[in-house]
C-alpha positions in Angstrom: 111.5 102.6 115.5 113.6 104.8 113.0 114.8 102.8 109.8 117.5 104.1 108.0 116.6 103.9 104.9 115.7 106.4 102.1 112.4 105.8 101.1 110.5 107.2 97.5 107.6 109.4 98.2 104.0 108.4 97.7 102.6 108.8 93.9 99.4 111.2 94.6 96.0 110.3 92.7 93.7 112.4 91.4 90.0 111.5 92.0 88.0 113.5 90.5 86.2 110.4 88.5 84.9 107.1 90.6 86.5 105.2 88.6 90.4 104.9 86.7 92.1 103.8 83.7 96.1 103.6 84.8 98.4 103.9 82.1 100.1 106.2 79.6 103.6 107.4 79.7 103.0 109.5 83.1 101.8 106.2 84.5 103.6 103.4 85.8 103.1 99.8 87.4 105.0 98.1 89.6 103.5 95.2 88.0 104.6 92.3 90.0 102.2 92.7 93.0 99.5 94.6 92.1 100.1 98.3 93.1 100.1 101.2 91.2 103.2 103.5 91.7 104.6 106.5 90.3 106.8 105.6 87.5 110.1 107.5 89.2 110.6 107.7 92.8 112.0 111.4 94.4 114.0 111.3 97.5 111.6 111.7 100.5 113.6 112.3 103.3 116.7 110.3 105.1 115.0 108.1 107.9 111.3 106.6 107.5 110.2 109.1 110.5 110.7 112.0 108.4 109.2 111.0 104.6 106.9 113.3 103.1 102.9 112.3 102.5 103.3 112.7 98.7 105.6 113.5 95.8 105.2 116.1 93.3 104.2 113.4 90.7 100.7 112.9 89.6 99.6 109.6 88.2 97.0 110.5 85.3 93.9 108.9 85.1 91.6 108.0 82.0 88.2 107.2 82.5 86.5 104.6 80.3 83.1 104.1 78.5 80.7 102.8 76.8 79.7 99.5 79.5 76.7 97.6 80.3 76.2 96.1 83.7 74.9 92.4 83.8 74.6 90.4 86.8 77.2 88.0 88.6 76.6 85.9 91.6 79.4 86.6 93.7 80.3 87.6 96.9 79.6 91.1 96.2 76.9 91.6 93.3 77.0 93.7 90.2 79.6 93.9 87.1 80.4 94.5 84.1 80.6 93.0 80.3 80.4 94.1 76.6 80.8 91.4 74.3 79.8 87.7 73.8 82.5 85.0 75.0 84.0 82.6 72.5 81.7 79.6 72.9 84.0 77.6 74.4 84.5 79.6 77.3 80.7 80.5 78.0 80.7 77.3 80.6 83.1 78.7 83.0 83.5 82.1 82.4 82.1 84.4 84.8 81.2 88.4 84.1 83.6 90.7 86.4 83.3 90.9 90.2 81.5 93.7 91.8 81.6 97.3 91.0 84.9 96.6 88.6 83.1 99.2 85.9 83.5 103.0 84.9 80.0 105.7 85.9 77.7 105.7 84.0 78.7 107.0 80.9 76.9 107.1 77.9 74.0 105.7 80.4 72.7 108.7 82.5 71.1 107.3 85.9 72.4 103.9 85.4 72.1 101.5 88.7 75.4 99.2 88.7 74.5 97.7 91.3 72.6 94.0 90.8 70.1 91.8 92.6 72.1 89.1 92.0 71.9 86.5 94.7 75.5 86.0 96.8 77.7 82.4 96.2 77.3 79.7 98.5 80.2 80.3 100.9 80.4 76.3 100.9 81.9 76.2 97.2 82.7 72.2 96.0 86.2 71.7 95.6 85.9 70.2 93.1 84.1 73.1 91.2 86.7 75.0 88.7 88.3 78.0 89.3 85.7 81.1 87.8 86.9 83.4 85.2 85.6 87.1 85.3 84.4 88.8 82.4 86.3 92.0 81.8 85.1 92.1 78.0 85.8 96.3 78.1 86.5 97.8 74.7 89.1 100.3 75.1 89.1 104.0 73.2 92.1 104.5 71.6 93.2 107.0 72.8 93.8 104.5 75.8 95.6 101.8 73.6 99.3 102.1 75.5 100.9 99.5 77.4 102.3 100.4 80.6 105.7 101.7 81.0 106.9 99.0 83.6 107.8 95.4 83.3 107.4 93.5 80.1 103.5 92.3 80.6 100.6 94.4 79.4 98.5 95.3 82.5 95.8 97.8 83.4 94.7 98.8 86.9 91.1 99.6 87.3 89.5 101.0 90.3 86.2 99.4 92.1 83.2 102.1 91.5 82.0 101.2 95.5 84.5 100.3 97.5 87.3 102.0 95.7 89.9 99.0 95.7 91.9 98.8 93.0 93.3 95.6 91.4 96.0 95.3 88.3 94.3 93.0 85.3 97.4 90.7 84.3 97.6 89.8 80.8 99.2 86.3 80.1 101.7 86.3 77.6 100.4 83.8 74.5 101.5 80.3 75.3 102.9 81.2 78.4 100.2 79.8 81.4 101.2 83.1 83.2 97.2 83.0 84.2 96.5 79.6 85.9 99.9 79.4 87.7 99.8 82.6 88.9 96.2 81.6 90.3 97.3 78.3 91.9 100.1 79.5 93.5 98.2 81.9 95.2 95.5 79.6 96.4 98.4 77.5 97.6 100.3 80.1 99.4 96.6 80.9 101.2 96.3 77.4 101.8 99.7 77.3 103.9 99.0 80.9 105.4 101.5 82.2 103.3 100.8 86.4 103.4 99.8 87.0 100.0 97.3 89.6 98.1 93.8 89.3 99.7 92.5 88.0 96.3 93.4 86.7 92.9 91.0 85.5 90.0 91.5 83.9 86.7 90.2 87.2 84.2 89.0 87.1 80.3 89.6 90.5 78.3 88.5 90.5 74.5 89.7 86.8 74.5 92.9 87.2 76.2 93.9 85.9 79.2 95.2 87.1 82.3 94.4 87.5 86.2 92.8 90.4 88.1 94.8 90.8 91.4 93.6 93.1 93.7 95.8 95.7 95.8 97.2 94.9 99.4 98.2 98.5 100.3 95.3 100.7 101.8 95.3 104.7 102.2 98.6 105.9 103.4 100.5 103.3 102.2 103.1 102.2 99.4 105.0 99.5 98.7 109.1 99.7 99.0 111.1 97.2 96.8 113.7 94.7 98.0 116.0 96.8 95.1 115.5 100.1 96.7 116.2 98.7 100.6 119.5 97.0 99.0 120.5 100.2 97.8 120.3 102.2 100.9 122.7 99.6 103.1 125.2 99.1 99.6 125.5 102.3 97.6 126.7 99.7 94.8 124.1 97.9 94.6 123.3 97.4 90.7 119.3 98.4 91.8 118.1 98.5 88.1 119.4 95.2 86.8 116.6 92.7 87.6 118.4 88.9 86.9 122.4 87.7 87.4 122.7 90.1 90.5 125.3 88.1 93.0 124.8 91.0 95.1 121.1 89.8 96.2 122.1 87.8 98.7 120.2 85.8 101.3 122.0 87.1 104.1 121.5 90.7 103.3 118.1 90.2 102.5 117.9 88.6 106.0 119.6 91.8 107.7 117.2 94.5 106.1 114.1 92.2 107.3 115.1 92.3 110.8 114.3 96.3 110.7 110.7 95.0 109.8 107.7 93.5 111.1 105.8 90.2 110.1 102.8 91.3 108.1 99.4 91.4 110.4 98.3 88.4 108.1 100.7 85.9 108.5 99.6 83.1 110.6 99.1 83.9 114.3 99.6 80.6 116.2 103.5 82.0 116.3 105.0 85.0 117.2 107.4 86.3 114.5 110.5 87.3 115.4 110.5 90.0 112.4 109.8 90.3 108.5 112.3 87.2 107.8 110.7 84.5 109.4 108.1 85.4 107.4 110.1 85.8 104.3 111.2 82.3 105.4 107.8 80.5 104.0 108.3 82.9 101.2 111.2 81.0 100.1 109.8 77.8 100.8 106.8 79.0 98.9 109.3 79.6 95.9 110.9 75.8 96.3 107.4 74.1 96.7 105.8 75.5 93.2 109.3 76.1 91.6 109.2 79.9 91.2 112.2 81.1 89.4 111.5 84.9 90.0 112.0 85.5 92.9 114.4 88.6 92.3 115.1 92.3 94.2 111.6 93.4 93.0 109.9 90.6 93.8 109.3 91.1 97.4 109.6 94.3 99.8 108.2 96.0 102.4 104.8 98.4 103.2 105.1 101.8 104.8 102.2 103.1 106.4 102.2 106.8 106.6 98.8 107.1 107.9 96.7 110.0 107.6 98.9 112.6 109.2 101.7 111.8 106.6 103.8 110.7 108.7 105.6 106.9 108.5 104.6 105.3 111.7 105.3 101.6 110.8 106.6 99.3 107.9 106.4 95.9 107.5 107.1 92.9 105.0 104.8 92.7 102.1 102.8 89.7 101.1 104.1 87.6 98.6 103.5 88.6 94.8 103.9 87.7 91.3 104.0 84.0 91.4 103.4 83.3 87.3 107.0 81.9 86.9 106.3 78.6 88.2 104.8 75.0 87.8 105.9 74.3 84.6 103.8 76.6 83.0 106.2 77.5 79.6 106.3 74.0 78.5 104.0 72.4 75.8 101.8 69.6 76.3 104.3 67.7 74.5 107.4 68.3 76.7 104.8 68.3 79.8 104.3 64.7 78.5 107.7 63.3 77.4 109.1 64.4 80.8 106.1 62.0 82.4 106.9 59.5 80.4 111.0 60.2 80.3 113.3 57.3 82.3 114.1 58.6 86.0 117.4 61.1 85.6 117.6 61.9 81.5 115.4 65.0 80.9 112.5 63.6 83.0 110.1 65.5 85.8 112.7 65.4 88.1 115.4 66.5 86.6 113.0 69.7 85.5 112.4 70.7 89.0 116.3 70.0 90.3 117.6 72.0 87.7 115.3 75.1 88.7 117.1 78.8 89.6 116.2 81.4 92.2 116.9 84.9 91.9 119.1 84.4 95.9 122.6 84.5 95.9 124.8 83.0 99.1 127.7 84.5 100.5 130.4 83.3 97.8 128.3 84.2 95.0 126.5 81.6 94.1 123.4 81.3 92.5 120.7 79.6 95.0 117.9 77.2 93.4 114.3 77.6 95.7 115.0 74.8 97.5 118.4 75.9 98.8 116.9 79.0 99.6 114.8 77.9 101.4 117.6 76.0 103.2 119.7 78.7 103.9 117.1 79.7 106.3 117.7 76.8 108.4 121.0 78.6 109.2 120.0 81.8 109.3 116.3 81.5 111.0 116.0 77.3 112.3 113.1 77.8 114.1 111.4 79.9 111.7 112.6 77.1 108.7 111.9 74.4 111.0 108.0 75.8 111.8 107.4 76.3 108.4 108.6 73.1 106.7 105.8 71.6 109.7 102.9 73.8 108.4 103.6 72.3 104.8 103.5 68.7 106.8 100.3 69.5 108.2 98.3 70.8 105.2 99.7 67.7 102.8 100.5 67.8 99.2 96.6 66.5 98.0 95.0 69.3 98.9 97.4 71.4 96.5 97.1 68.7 93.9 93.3 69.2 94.0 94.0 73.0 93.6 95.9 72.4 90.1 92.4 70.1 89.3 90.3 73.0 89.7 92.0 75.0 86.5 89.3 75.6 84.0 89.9 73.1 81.2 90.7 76.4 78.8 93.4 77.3 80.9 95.3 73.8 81.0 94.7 70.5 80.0 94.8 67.2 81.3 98.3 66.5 80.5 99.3 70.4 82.0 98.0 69.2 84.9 99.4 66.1 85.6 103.0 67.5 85.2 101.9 70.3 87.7 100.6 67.9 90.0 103.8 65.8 90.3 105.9 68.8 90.3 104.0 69.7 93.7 104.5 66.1 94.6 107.9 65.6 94.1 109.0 69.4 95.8 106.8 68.5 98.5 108.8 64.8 99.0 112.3 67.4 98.7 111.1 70.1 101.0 109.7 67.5 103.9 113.0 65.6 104.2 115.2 69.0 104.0 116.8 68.7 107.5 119.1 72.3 108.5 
């Protein structure tokens, strides 16, 4: 099929090294979902059919040194660390995962690779969430943030298998780490397409998650903001909140040019990218994302290897952080527990929440009417999903939010999270269209 839409051309990598740094004024991140992107996009041609394999624009790497492999027992062996942990995070801290390390510089005929033995696939529940170890000291010469978004963030490349994944940094006092981290494991839990893996990260003390990249060779990423402009010339593409022109229904119409993604669940047959986007939304209502805005989701183009767009199709869901209460203190966390039902309790926390969605008229959407619209606009897709939440049950998630290292939130964090997820899941299971 021919979409017409104007699409941004590939940013073209230079490889010369196994393994990169990403950043610097010539590079940018698209840092919501974990996929590095040229920092301006050039017109690429009117129709998908006839975009070019690659733009003129050349992300450039740094290499980084001066790492000492130590072992890991993972589902892939070897890794990478530096410096000694804070004590209190030497329990449940984990060095990196495999291969996430520069060559060997500075240590000619190094082996990365270690004779560690593999996890047991049969992991406790109960057992918390593991941290990798990305204790890398930087050169500074590399000391510059990335140009995109407001979050420090740092792709690295795997020496072996050559994925790359976007290390997250967590604002201080945020909880930008754990939530992001449980509302991935509970959008995998529901089937919800999201990136193939997440983990809770540790760099020189701070914070933050390592996400790795759903786009293979050939392919980018194209943002909701970029298919909005193509159908309404406009389209205010470069504001990011207070945009009544992202609207649920036009959202809808640009996803019916698109295809589900090939891992959302298979027992149904999707009709097109929104039914999909569908448990998206839900997604958003059931953890209480707030940021769920024109960046925030958007479709892959696969150019394969002849350059060539042959198919696109709705991304996984990505960048998660703004949810489950995470920005509040212990304190409020606890007088909103303990609050009288209706003044500036739990509840009132989770009606008062704010999408990124416009309707029709204007209005701004919270998640949960959102997710409603799509009872109008998709019923059986709304109606399919809202019976997958039924099915998989709101413990299960609870026992999720248990499995946050003790470092990352505390009893009382996790409590509120808890019944947050309890009380959206009670909303969401008696929505009726």
């Amino acid at each position: 099929m021919r979409i017409g839409y104007t699409v941004p051309a590939l940013a073209t990598e230079s490889r010369h090294s196994s393994f990169r740094f990403y950043r610097g004024r010539h590079a940018a991140v698209h840092s919501q979902h974990g996929v590095p992107s040229s920092s301006r996009y050039e017109p690429a041609g009117k129709l998908l059919g006839t975009a070019p394999a690659s733009s003129s624009f050349q992300i450039s790497p740094v290499t980084l040194h001066h790492l000492t492999a130590v072992p890991w027992p993972s589902r892939i062996t070897g890794c990478a660390k530096l410096e000694r942990l804070p004590a209190e995070h030497a329990r449940e801290t984990q060095p990196c995962a495999a291969g996430w390390m520069p060559p060997s510089a500075g240590r000619p005929g190094r082996n990365w690779t270690s004779s560690s033995p593999v996890r047991d696939a049969q992991t406790r529940v109960s057992e918390p969430f593991p941290i990798l170890d990305l204790a890398i000291t930087l050169g500074e010469s590399v000391r510059q943030d990335e140009t995109m978004g407001t979050k420090r963030k740092e792709w690295l490349v795997n020496v072996s298998t050559k994925e790359e994944a976007l290390l997250k940094f967590a604002r201080p006092g945020t909880g930008e780490d754990w939530s992001e981290k449980v509302a991935h494991e509970i959008a995998a839990l529901l089937g919800v397409p999201c990136p193939p893996r997440l983990e809770l990260a540790i760099h020189k003390g701070a914070h933050a998650v390592l996400s790795w990249s759903f786009l293979q060779k050939g392919q980018s990423l194209i943002h909701g903001n970029e298919l909005l402009s193509q159908v309404d010339e406009s389209y205010p593409q470069h504001e990011f909140y207070r945009v009544p022109e992202h609207r649920i229904s036009t959202v809808e119409r640009i996803l019916r040019d698109f295809t589900a993604p090939a891992n959302a669940p298979s027992e149904r047959t999707w009709r097109d990218g929104f039914d999909v986007f569908a448990g998206y939304l839900m997604l958003d209502a059931l953890i209480g994302n707030t940021d769920r805005h024109h960046q925030n989701w958007g479709v892959v183009l696969d150019r394969g290897l002849a350059g060539v767009a042959r198919q696109a199709w709705l991304s996984p869901t990505y960048d998660h952080a703004s949810s489950l209460g995470r920005e509040l203190s212990d304190t409020k966390r606890k007088n909103r527990i303990d609050a009288p039902v209706g003044r500036a309790d739990l509840t009132a926390y989770a009606e008062k929440a704010t999408s990124a969605l416009y309707d029709d008229t204007g209005r701004k959407l919270a998640p949960i009417e959102a997710f409603g619209q799509c009872a109008l606009l998709r019923r059986e897709a709304f109606e399919w999903w809202q019976e997958r939440l039924r099915m998989v049950g709101v413990e299960e998630m609870r026992a999720l939010v248990e499995r946050v290292p003790e470092s990352r939130l505390g009893a009382v964090g996790k409590k509120f999270a808890q019944e947050l997820l309890r009380y959206n899941f009670d909303r969401l299971t008696r929505l009726t269209p």
